[in-house]
C-alpha positions in Angstrom: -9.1 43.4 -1.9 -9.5 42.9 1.6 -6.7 40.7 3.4 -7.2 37.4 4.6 -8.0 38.2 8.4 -10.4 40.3 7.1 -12.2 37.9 5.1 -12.3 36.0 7.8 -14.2 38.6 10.1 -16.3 39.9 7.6 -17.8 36.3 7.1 -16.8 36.0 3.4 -15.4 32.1 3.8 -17.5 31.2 6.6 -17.6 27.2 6.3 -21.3 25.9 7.3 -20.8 22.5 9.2 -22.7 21.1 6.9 -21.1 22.2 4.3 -19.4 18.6 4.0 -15.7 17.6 3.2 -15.4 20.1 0.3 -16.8 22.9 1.9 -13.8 25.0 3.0 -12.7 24.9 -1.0 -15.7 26.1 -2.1 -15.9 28.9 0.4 -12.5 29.8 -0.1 -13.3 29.8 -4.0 -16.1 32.0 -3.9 -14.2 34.4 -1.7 -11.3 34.5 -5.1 -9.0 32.2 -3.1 -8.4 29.3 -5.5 -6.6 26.7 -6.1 -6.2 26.0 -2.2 -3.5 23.0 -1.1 -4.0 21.1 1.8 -0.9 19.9 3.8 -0.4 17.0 6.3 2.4 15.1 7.5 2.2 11.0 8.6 4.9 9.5 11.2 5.5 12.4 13.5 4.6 9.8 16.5 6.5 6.8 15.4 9.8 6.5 17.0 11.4 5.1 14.1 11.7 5.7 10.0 11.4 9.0 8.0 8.2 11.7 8.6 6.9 12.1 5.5 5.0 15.3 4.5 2.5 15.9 1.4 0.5 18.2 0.2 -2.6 18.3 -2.4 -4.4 20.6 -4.2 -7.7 18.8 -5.7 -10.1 19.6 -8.5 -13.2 21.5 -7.9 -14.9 19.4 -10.7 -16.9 17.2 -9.4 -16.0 14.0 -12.0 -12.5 14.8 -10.1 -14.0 14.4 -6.9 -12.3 11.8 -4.7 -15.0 9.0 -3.3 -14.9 8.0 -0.1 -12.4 10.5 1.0 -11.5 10.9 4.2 -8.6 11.5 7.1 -5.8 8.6 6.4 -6.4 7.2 9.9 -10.1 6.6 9.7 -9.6 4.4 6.0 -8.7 0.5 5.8 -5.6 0.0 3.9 -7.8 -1.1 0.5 -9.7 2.5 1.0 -6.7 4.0 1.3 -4.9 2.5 -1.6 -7.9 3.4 -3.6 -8.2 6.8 -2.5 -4.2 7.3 -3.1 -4.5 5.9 -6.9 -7.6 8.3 -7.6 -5.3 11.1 -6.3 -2.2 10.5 -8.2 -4.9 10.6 -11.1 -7.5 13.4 -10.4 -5.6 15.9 -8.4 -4.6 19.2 -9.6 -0.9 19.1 -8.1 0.9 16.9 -5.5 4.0 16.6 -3.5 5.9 14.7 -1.3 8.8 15.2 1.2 10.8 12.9 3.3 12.9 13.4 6.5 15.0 11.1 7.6 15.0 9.8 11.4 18.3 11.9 12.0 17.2 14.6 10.8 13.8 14.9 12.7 16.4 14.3 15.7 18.5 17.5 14.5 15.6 19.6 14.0 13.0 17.6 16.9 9.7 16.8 15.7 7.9 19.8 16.0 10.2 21.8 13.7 11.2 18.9 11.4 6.9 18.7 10.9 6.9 22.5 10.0 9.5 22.2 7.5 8.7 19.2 5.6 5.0 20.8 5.3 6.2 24.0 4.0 9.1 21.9 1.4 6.2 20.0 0.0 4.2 23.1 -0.5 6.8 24.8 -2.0 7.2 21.9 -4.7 3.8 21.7 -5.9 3.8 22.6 -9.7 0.6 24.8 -9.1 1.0 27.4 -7.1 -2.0 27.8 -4.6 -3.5 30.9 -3.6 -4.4 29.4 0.3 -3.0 26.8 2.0 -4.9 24.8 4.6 -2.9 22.4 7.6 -3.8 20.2 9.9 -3.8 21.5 13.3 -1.0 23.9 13.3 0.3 27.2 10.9 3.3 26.9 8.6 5.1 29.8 7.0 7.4 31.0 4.5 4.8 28.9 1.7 4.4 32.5 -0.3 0.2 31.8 0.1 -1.8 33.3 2.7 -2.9 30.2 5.2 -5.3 28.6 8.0 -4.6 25.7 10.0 -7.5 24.0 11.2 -8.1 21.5 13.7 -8.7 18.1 12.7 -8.5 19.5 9.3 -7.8 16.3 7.8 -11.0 15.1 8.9 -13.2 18.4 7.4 -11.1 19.5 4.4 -11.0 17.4 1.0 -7.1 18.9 0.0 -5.9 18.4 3.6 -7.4 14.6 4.0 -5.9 14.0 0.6 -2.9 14.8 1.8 -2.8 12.8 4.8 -3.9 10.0 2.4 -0.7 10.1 0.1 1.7 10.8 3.3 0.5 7.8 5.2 0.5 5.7 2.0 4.1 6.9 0.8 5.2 6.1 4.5 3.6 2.6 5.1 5.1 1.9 1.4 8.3 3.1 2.7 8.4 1.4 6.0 7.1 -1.8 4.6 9.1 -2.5 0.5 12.0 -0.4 1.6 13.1 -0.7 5.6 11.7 -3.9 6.5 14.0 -5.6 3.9 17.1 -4.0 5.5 16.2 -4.1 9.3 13.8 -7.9 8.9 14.6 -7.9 13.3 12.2 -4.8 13.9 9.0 -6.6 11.9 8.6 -2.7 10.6 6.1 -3.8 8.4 3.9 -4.6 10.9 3.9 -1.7 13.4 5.5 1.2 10.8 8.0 2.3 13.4 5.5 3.3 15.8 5.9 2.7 19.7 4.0 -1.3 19.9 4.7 -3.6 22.5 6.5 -5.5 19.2 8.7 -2.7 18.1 9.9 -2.2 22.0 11.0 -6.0 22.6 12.5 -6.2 19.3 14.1 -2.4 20.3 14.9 -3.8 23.4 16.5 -7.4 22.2 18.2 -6.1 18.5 19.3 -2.1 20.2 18.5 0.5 17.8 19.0 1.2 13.9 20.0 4.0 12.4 16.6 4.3 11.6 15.2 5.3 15.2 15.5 8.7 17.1 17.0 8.9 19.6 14.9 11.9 20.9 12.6 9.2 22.0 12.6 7.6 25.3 12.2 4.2 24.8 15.3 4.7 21.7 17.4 6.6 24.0 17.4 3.6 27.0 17.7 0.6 24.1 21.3 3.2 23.1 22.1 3.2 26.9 21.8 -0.6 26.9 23.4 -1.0 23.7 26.3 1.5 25.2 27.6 -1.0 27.7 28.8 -4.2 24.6 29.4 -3.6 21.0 26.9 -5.1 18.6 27.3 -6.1 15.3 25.4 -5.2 12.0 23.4 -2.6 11.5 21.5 -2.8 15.0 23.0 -0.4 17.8 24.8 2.0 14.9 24.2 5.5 16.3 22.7 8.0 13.3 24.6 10.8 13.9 22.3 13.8 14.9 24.9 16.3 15.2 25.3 17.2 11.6 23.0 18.9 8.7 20.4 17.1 7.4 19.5 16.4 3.4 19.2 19.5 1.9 16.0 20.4 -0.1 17.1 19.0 -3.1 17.8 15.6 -0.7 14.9 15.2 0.9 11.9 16.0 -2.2 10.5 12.5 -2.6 8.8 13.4 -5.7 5.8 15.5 -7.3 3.1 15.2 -10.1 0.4 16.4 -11.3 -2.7 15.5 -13.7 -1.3 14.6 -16.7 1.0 11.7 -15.8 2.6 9.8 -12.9 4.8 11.7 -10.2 7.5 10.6 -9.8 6.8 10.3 -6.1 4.6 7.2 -6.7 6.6 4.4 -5.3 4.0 1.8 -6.8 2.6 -1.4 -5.1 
C-alpha cells in the first residue's frame, strides 16, 4: 500500500474545489483512508478561560449528514447550537479536552494548542485511520495526518469540530466562569481581548482565570502588584507548576449511541 505522501503525489485523494464540505472524506475514503477525524481547538486568542480542543469523526451516510455545517465562527449562536445537538447525535465518535489558563501559560499557546488536539484525538472511542487539523500538523495521534488551511471552513469532521469546541467553551465561559468572576461580564466577550474585558481587567486586576502570557494580563498583575486586593481578583495562577494531567483535563467523549458525557447541556 503506498504511504500517505505518496498518495498524495500520485493524485489518489486529490480534493476537487468543488467537491464541497464533504469532499476531503470522501476522497480520503476512496483512497482506503476511513473513518477520518477532524480536530480544532476554540479560545487559543482569548486572554482569559480554558482552550478547549475537540475532535469529530462524522458519518459518511448521508441521513447523518450535518445541515448547514460549517466553520464555528461563520454560524449565529442558534445555528451553532443546532449544528452541536445534531453532532452529539449523528457523529461517529467525539471528544473533548480542556486546558486550563495556567496551564496554556506553562506550556504557551502554541504547544498547549498541539497537545489538547492530539489528547482529544487520542480519546475518541473510534480510532481513525486519518486525521485532518486546522492550519497546523499534530503528532504522536497513532494515524497518518494533513493539516489544512482553513480546514474548518472546507472539511465536514474539522468544522464539526470547531462547532463542539466553541460551543463547550462559550457554555463554559458563560454557566460556569461568569457565575464565579460576575466583574469580568465573561459571558459577554468569552475572555477574549474587548474593550469590556480590558476596563473590567484594568478596574477588578486579574483572575486566576487569565494568562499572564498576555500583555494586557501581564500590565493589569503589574498594577495589581503595587496594593493587595481582595477576593478572587488579582490572585496570581501559579504557572510554574505541572498542569492537569490527561486523566485531569478530558472533558468528556461519546459517540452514537447515547450522550457523552462531555455534553454540558443548555
Amino acid at each position: 500500500m503506498l504511504s500517505v505522501s505518496e498518495q498524495v503525489k500520485t493524485g489518489r485523494f486529490i480534493v476537487r474545489r468543488d467537491a464541497g464540505l464533504y469532499g476531503y472524506e470522501r476522497a480520503l475514503g476512496r483512497a482506503g483512508l476511513s473513518p477520518v477525524a477532524g480536530a480544532d481547538e476554540a479560545g487559543r486568542g482569548a486572554s482569559a478561560g480554558p482552550l478547549v480542543a475537540a475532535a469529530v469523526i462524522l458519518s459518511d451516510a448521508p441521513a447523518r449528514r450535518i445541515a448547514g455545517l460549517q466553520d464555528s465562527k461563520l454560524l449565529t449562536e442558534a445555528t451553532r447550537e443546532r449544528c452541536y445537538a445534531e453532532i452529539m447525535t449523528k457523529a461517529v465518535a467525539w471528544s473533548v479536552v480542556r486546558i486550563e489558563a495556567a496551564e496554556c501559560d506553562r506550556l504557551g499557546m502554541h504547544e498547549a494548542d498541539i497537545q489538547g488536539l492530539r489528547r482529544a484525538l487520542l480519546r475518541l472511542s473510534v480510532a481513525p485511520a486519518f486525521v485532518l487539523t486546522d492550519g497546523f500538523p499534530v503528532d504522536g495521534t497513532g494515524s497518518p495526518g494533513l493539516a489544512v488551511w482553513k480546514g474548518d471552513r472546507v472539511a465536514a469532521c474539522v468544522a464539526a469540530a470547531s462547532v463542539v469546541a466553541k460551543v463547550t467553551r462559550d457554555r463554559i465561559m458563560t454557566h460556569e466562569l461568569a457565575p464565579q468572576f460576575p466583574e469580568y461580564a465573561f459571558e459577554v466577550h468569552k475572555g477574549y481581548e474587548t474593550r469590556l474585558h480590558r476596563e473590567r481587567l484594568s478596574e477588578y486586576g486579574p483572575s486566576v482565570e487569565h494568562r499572564r502570557r498576555f500583555a494586557s494580563v501581564r500590565e493589569a498583575y503589574e498594577q495589581a502588584s503595587g496594593g493587595a486586593r481582595s477576593g478572587t481578583a488579582g490572585q496570581q495562577p501559579d504557572v510554574g507548576g505541572e498542569g492537569p494531567g490527561d486523566d485531569a483535563d478530558a472533558f468528556g467523549h461519546g459517540q452514537v449511541g447515547g450522550p457523552g458525557v462531555g455534553d454540558l447541556g443548555d
